[in-house]
C-alpha positions as CSV (number, residue, x, y, z in Angstrom):
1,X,4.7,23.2,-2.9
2,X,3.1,24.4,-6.1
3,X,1.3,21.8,-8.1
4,X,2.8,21.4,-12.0
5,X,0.4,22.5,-14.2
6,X,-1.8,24.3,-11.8
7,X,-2.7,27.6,-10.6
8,X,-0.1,28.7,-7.3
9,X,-0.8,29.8,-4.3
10,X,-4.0,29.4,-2.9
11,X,-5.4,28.7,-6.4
12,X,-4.9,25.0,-7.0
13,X,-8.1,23.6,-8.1
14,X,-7.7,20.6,-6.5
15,X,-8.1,22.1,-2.8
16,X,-11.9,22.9,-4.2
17,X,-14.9,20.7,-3.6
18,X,-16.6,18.7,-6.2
19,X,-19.4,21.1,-6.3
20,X,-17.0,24.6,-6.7
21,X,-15.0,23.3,-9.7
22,X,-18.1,21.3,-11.9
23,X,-19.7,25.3,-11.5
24,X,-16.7,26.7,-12.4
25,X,-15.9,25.0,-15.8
26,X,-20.0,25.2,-16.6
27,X,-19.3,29.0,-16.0
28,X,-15.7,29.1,-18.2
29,X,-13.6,30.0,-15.1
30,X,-11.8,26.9,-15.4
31,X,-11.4,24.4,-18.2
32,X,-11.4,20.6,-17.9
33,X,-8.1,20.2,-19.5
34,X,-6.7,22.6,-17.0
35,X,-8.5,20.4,-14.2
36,X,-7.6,17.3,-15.1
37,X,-3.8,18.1,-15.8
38,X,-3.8,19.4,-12.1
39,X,-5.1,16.4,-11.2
40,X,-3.2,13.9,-12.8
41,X,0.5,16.2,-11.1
42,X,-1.6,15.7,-7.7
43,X,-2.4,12.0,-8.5
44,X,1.4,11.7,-9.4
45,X,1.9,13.3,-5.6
46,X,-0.3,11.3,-3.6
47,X,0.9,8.2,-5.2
48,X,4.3,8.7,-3.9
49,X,3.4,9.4,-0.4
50,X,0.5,6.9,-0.2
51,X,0.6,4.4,-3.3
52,X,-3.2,5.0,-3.4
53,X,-3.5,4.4,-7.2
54,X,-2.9,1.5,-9.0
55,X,-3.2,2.5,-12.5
56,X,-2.7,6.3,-14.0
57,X,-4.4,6.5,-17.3
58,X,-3.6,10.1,-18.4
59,X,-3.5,10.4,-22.0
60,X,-6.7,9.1,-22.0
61,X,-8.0,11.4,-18.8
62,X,-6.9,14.5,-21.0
63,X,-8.7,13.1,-24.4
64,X,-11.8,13.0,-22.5
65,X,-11.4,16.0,-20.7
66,X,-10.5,17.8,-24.3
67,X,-13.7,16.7,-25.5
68,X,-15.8,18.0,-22.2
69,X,-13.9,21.4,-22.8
70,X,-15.8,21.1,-26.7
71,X,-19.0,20.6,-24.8
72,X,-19.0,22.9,-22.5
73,X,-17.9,26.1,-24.9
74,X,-20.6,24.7,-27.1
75,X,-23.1,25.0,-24.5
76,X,-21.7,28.5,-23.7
77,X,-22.2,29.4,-27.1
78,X,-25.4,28.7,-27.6
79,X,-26.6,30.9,-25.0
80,X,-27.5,28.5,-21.9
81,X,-26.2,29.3,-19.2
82,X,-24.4,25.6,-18.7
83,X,-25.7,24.5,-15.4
84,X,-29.0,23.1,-16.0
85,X,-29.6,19.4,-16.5
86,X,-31.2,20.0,-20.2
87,X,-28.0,21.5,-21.4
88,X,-24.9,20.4,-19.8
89,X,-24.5,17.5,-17.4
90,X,-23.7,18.5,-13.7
91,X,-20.3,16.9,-13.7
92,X,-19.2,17.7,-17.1
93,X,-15.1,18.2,-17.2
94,X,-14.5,16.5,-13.6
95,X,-12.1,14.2,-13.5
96,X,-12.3,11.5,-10.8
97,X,-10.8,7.8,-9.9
98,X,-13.0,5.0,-8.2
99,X,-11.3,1.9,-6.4
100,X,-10.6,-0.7,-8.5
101,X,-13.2,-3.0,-8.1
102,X,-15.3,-1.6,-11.0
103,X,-15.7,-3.2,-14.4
104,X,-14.9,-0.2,-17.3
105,X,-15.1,-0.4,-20.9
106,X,-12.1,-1.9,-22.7
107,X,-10.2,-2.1,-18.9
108,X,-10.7,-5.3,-16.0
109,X,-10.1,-4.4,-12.6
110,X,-7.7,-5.8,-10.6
111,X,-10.0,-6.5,-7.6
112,X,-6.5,-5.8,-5.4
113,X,-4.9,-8.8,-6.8
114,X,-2.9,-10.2,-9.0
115,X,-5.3,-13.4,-9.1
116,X,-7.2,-12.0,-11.6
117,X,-4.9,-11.8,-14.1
118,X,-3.9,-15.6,-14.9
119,X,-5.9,-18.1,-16.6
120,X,-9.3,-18.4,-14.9
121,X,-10.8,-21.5,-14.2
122,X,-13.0,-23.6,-16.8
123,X,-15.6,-21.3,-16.7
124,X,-13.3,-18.0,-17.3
125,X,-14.8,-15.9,-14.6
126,X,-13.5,-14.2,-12.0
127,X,-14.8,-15.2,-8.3
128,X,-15.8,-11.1,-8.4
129,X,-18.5,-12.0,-11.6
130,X,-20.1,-14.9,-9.5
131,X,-22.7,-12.9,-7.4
132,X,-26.6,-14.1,-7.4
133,X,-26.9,-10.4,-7.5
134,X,-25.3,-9.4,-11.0
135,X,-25.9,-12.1,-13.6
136,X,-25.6,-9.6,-16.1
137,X,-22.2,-9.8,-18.7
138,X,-21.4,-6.5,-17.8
139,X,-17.6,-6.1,-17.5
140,X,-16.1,-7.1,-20.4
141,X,-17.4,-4.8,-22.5
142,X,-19.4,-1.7,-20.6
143,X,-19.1,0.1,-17.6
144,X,-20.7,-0.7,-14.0
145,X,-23.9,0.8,-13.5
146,X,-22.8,3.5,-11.2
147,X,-19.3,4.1,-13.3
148,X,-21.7,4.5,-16.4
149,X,-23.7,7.3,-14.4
150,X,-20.9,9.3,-13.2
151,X,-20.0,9.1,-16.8
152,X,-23.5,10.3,-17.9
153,X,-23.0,13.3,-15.7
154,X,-19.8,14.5,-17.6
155,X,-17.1,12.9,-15.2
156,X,-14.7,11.0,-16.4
157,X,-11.7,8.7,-15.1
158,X,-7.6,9.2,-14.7
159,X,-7.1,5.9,-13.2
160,X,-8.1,3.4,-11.1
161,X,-7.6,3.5,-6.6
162,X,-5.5,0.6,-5.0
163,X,-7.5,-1.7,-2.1
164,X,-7.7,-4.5,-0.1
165,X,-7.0,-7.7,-2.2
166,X,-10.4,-8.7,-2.9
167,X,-11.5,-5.9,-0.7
168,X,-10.8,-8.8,2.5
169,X,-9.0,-6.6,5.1
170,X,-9.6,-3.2,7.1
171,X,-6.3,-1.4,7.1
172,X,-5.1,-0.8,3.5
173,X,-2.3,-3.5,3.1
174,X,-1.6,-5.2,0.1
175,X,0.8,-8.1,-0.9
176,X,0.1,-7.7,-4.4
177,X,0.2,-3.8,-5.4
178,X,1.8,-2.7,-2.2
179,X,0.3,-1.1,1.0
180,X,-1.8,2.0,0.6
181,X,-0.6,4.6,3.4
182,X,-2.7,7.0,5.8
183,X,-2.6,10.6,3.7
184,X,-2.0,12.4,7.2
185,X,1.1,10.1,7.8
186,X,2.4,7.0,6.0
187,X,3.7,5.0,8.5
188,X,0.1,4.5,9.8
189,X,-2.9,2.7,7.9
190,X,-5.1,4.2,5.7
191,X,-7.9,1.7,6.5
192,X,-10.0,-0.4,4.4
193,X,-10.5,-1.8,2.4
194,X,-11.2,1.2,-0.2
195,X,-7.9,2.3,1.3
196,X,-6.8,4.1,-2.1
197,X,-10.5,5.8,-2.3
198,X,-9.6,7.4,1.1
199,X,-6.1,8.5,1.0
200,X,-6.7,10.0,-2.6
201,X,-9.4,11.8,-1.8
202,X,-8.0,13.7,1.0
203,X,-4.6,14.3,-0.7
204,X,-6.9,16.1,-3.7
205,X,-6.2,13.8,-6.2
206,X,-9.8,13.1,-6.9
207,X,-12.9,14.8,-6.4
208,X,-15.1,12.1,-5.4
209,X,-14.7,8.2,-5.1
210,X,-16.7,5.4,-4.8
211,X,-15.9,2.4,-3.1
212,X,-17.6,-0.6,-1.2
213,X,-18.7,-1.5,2.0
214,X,-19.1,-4.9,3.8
215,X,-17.8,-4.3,7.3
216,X,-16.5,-0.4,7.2
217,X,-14.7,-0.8,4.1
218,X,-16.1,3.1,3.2
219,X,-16.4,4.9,6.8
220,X,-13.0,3.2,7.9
221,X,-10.6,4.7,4.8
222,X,-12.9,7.9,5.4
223,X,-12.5,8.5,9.2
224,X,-8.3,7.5,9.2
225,X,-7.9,10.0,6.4
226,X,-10.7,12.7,7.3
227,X,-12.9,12.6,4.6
228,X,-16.6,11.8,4.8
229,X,-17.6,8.2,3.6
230,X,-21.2,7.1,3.1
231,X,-22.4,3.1,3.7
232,X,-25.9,3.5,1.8
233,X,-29.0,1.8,3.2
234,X,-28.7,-1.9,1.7
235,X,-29.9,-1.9,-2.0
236,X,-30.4,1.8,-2.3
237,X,-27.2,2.0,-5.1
238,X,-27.4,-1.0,-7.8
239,X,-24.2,-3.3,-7.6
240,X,-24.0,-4.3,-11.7
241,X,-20.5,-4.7,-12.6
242,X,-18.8,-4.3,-9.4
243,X,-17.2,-6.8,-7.5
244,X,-19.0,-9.1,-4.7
245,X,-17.6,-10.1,-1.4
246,X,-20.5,-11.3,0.1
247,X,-23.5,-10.2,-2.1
248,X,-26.3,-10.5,1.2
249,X,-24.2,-7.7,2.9
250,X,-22.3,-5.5,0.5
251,X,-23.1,-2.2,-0.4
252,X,-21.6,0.8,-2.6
253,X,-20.7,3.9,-1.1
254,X,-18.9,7.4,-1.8
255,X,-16.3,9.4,-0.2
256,X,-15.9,12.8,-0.7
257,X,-14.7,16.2,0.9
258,X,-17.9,17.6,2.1
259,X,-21.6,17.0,2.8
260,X,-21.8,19.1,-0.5
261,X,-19.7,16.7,-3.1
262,X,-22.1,13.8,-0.9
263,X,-25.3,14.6,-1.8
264,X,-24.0,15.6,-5.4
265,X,-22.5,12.3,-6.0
266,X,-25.4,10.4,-4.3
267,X,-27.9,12.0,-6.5
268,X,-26.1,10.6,-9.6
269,X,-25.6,7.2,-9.0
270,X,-28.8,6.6,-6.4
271,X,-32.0,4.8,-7.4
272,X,-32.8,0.9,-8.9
273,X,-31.1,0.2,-12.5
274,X,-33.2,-2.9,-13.9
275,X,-30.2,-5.2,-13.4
276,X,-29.8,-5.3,-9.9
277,X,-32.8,-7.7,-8.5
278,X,-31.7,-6.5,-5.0
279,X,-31.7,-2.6,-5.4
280,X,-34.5,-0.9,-4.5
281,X,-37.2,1.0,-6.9
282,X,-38.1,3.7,-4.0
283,X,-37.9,7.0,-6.2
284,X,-34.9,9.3,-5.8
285,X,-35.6,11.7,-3.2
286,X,-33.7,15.5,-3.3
287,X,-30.2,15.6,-1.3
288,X,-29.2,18.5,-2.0
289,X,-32.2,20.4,-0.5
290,X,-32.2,17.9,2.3
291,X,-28.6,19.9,2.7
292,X,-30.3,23.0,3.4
293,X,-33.3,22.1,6.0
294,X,-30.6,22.2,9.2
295,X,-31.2,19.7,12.8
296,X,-33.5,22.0,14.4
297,X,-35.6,19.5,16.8
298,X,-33.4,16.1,15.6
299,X,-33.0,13.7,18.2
300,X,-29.1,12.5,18.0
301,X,-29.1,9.1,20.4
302,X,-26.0,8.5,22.2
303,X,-25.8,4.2,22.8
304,X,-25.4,3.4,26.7
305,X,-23.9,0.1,25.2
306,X,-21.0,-1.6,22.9
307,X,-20.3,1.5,20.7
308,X,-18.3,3.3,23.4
309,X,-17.3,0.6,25.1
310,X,-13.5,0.1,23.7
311,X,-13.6,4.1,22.9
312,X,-10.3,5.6,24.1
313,X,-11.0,8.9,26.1
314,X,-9.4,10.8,23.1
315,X,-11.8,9.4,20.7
316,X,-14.9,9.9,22.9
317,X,-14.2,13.5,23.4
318,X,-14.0,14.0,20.0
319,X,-17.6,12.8,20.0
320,X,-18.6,14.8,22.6
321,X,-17.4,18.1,20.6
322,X,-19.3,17.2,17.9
323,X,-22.6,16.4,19.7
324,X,-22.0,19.4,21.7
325,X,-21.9,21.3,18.5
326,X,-25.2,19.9,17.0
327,X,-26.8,20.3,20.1
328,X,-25.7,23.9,20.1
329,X,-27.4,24.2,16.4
330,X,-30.9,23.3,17.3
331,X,-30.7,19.2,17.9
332,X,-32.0,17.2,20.9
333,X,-29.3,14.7,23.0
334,X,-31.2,11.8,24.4
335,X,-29.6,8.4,25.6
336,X,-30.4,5.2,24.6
337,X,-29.8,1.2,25.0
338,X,-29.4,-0.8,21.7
339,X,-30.0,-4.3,21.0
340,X,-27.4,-6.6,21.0
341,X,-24.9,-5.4,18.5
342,X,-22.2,-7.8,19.7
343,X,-24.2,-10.5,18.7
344,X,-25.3,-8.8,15.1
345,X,-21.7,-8.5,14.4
346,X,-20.6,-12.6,14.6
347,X,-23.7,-12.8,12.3
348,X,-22.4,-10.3,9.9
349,X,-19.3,-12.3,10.3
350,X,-20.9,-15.5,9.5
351,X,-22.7,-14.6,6.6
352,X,-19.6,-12.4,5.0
353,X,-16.9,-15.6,5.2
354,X,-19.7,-17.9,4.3
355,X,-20.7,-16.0,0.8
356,X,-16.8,-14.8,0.4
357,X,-15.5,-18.0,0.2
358,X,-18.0,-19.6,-2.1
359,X,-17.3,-17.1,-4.6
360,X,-13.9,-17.7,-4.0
361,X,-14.0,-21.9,-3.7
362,X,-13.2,-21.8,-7.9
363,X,-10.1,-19.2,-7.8
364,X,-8.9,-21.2,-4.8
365,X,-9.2,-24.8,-6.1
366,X,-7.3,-23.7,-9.5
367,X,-4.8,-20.5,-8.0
368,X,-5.0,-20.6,-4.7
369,X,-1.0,-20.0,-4.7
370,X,-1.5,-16.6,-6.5
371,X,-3.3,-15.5,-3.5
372,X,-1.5,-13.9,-0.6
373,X,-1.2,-16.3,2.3
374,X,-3.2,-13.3,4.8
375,X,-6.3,-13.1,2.3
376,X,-6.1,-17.0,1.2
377,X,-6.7,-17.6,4.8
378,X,-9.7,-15.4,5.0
379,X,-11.3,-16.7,1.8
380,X,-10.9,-19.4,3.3
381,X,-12.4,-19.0,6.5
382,X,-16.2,-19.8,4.9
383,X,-14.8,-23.4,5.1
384,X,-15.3,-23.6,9.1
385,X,-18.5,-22.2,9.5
386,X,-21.6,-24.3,9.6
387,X,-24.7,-24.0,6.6
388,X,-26.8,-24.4,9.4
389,X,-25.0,-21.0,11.0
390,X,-24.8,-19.6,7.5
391,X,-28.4,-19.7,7.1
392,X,-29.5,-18.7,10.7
393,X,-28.1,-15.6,10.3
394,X,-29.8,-15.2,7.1
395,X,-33.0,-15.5,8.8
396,X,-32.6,-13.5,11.9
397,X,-31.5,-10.7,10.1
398,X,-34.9,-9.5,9.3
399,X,-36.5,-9.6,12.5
400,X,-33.2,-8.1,14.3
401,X,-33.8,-5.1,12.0
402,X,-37.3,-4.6,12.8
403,X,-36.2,-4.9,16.7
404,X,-33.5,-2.4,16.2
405,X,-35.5,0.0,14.5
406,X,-38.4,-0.6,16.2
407,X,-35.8,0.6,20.1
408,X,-33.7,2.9,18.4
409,X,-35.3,4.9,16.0
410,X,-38.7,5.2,17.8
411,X,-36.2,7.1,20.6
412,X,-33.5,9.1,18.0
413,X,-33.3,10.2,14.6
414,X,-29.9,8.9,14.7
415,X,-27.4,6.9,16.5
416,X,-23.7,8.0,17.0
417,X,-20.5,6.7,17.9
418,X,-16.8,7.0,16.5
419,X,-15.8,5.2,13.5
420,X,-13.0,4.1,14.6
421,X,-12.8,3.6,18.7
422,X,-9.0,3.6,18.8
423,X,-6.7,6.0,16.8
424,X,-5.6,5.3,13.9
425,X,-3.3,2.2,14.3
426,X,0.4,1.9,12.3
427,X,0.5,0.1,9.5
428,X,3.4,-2.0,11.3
429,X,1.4,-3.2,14.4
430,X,-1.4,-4.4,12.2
431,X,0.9,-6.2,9.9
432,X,0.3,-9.8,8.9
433,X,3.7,-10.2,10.8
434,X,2.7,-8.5,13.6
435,X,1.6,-10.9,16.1
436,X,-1.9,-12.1,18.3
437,X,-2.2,-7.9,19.1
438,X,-2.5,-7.4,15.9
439,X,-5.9,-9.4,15.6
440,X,-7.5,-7.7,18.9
441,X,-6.8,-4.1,17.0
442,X,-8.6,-5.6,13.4
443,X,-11.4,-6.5,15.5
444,X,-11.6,-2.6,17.4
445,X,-11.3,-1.2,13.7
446,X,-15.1,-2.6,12.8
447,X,-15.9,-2.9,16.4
448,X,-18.7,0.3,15.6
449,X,-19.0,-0.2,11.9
450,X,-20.0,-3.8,11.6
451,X,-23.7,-4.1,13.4
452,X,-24.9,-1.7,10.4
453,X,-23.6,-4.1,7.6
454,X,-25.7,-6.6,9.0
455,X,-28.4,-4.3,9.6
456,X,-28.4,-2.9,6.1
457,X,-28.8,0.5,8.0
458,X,-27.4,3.7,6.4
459,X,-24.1,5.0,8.6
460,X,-22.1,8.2,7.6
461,X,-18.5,8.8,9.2
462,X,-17.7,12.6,9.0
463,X,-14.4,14.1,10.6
464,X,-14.1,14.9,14.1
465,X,-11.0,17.1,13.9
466,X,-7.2,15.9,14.6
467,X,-5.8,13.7,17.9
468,X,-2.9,14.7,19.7
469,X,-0.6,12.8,16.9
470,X,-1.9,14.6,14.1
471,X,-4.1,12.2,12.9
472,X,-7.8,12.1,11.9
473,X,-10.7,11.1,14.2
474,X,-14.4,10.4,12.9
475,X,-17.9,10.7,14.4
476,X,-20.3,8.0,12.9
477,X,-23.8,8.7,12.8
478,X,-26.4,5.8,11.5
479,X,-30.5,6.1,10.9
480,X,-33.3,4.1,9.6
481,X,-33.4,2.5,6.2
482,X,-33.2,5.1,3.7
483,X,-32.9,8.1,5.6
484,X,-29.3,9.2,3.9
485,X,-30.7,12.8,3.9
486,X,-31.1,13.1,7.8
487,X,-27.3,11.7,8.1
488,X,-26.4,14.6,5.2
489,X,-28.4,17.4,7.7
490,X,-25.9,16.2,10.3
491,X,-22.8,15.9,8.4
492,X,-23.6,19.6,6.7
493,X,-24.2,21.4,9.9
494,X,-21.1,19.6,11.6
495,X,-18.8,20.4,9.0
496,X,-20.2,23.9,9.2
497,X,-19.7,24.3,12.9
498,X,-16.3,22.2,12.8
499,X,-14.4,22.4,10.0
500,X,-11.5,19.5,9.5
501,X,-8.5,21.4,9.1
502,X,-6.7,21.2,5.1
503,X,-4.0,18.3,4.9
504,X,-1.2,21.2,5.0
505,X,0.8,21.2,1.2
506,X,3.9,20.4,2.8
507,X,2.8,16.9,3.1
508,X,3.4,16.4,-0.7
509,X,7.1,17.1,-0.5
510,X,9.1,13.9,-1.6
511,X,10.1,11.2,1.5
């Protein structure tokens, strides 16, 4: 169906990447009014099928994207040619929507819940503004640190993406705001737990979005709705003004559409902010021209152990393809054992519940009946695990690293595996009414994204083409710290070789 507002035919601008439109209003082919009003009618669309947003803010989408429009004929004007950082910024006039777990000026994020909005508890803060790693005020009044660069690079919001209540759960439902549904098909999950980040994204409602990760909470969303989704090496993105779950562990991360819209995105928001103790100070390097130096001579390791080890036969074709593929385009195929990743993921586990619930123990003690009983329970769960456990995991983590690295990365350049081992499950069998099966499938869903959360290891999950249901499958591919431009290489050259098909327009028509 044709969008309202936009172009028809093959012409709507938001089947274009991040990358293709930000050129095309610096060169006048396209105005940010235009952009953002075909946005907002495909926002308005994929809410209906997938209820990924939970806020639409459009009058103030189109103020903002009327003043971009100013900026950019200005900078026509005036002779430059619009594209370079000293005249324009590189996202000037896109309009984009981040999950809601993001302080913005003059707006507080729901965090997924509806906790948040009643009377706080003698302090006034929300369990989200408790981290060690963000003492700063920010939130009240200014934007998060990587929400105020997106902004400094001309993009600007039309709403806010609906998640996991309090980001605590991998499939996408919510008590509070209503499930989010898989783009491809509703009745299954979209993942989590930036479950709106990934459905909107594929359905073209926004360019970009960025969204957290803790246990999958970016590859999952990515791989069920085939998109890419990026879990950054561990302090590589500043935190300020987003919400914690479990400050030791979490990390920020974007998903977009393509390699492309990756490195552009990463490239804005990347590098140490002054406000963030935990985020590193390494400079910047160039992903975009990491984009363009290919895998001739990388060595992609395939794990003799855990990854593939609940892997249906579906799911580990689908990686086959895709290593067949790179190895076709220059790269090397070795095999390797990995430590025990088993093990790395109870101590994820015990260090996640531990730090969740004590930024929770406030909201608990004073609401704890505005939480819904699912994610009560597992901001709970802190409560039955040890400090001595807590803080063993702490210290192992370290050394664990250095072993995995050391095995692993002295043999491959990077690891791979499926996101998700098991296709994408529906959003009834993974129900809080669903029964014991419903915990063993939870527990498959992180089963290859957890052991890098703990690891603080950088992990990309990039489409692996449709199963035999017509739903998404992705390939995961992880390296050492700070080597998010070898896992950009990958994801480029894949995407070249194996394009993931377009989620057809029909799948906007009214249920």
């Amino acid at each position: 169906m044709t969008v309202p507002g936009a172009a028809s035919g093959g012409d709507d601008p938001c089947d274009l990447g991040l990358v293709e439109v930000a050129a095309r209003l610096r060169d006048g082919a396209l105005s940010s009014v235009a952009l953002t009003e075909a946005a907002l009618a495909r926002a308005a669309q994929a809410q209906a099928r997938t209820n990924c947003f939970i806020a639409l803010e459009p009058d103030a989408a189109l103020a903002a994207a009327r003043r971009a429009d100013q900026r950019l004929a200005e900078a026509r004007g005036s002779g430059g040619d619009g594209g370079s950082r000293t005249s324009t910024p590189p996202l000037l006039g896109v309009p984009l929507a981040h999950k809601d777990m993001f302080h913005q000026a003059g707006r507080r994020p729901t965090y997924g819940s509806r906790v948040a909005g009643v009377e706080a508890p003698s302090d006034g803060r929300a369990p989200a503004d408790r981290s060690p790693a963000d003492r700063s005020p920010a939130g009240r009044s200014e934007n998060a640190t990587l929400i105020a660069r997106l902004q400094a690079a001309g993009a600007h919001p039309i709403g806010t993406l609906n998640m996991a209540e309090f980001a605590l759960g991998a499939t996408g439902h919510n008590a509070a705001f209503g499930d989010c549904r898989n783009a491809w098909n509703p009745d299954h999950v979209s993942g989590g737990s930036s479950s709106g980040s990934g459905a909107a994204v594929a359905c073209g409602a926004t360019f970009a979005s960025l969204g957290s990760d803790t246990g999958g909470s970016v590859r999952i969303p990515a791989s069920a709705n085939g998109v890419l989704g990026l879990k950054p090496t561990y302090g590589l993105l500043p935190r300020t003004g987003s919400m914690k779950l479990a400050p030791s562990i979490d990390v920020l991360g974007p998903i977009t559409r393509s390699a492309d819209d990756m490195a552009c995105v990463l490239q804005a928001i990347a590098g140490a902010d002054g406000r963030d103790p935990l985020a590193s100070r390494r400079p910047v390097p160039d992903y975009a021209a990491a984009l363009r130096r290919g895998i001739e001579g990388l060595r992609l390791g395939i794990p003799r152990n855990h990854f593939f080890d609940v892997a249906t036969a579906e799911l580990r074709g689908a990686v086959e393809r895709c290593v067949a593929a790179l190895e076709g385009a220059g790269a090397r195929v070795v095999e390797v054992d990995v430590p025990d990743v088993a093990a790395m993921s109870e101590l994820s586990r015990a260090v996640v519940y531990s730090e969740a619930t004590a930024l929770h123990a406030p909201w608990l003690r004073a609401r704890g009946d505005r939480y819904t009983p699912q994610v009560r329970v597992r901001a709970s769960t802190g409560l039955g695990i040890p400090a001595p456990a807590y803080l063993a995991a702490l210290q192992l983590r370290l050394p664990l690293l250095e072993r995995f690295v050391g095995e692993v990365f002295s043999r491959c350049d990077a690891l791979v595996s499926p996101t998700l081992p098991i296709p994408v499950p529906r959003r009834d069998e993974t129900d809080v009414g669903s029964g014991e099966a419903m915990w063993a499938i939870l527990a498959k869903l992180v089963h290859c994204t957890a052991p890098f959360n703990y690891l603080g290891l950088p992990a990309i999950s990039v489409p692996a083409g449709l199963d035999a249901r017509g739903l998404p499958m992705g390939v995961q591919y992880a390296a050492r710290p700070f080597a998010e431009g070898t896992l950009l290489r990958i994801a480029a050259v894949q995407e070249h070789l194996l394009p993931m098909p377009r989620l057809p327009s029909a799948a906007f028509a009214q249920r």
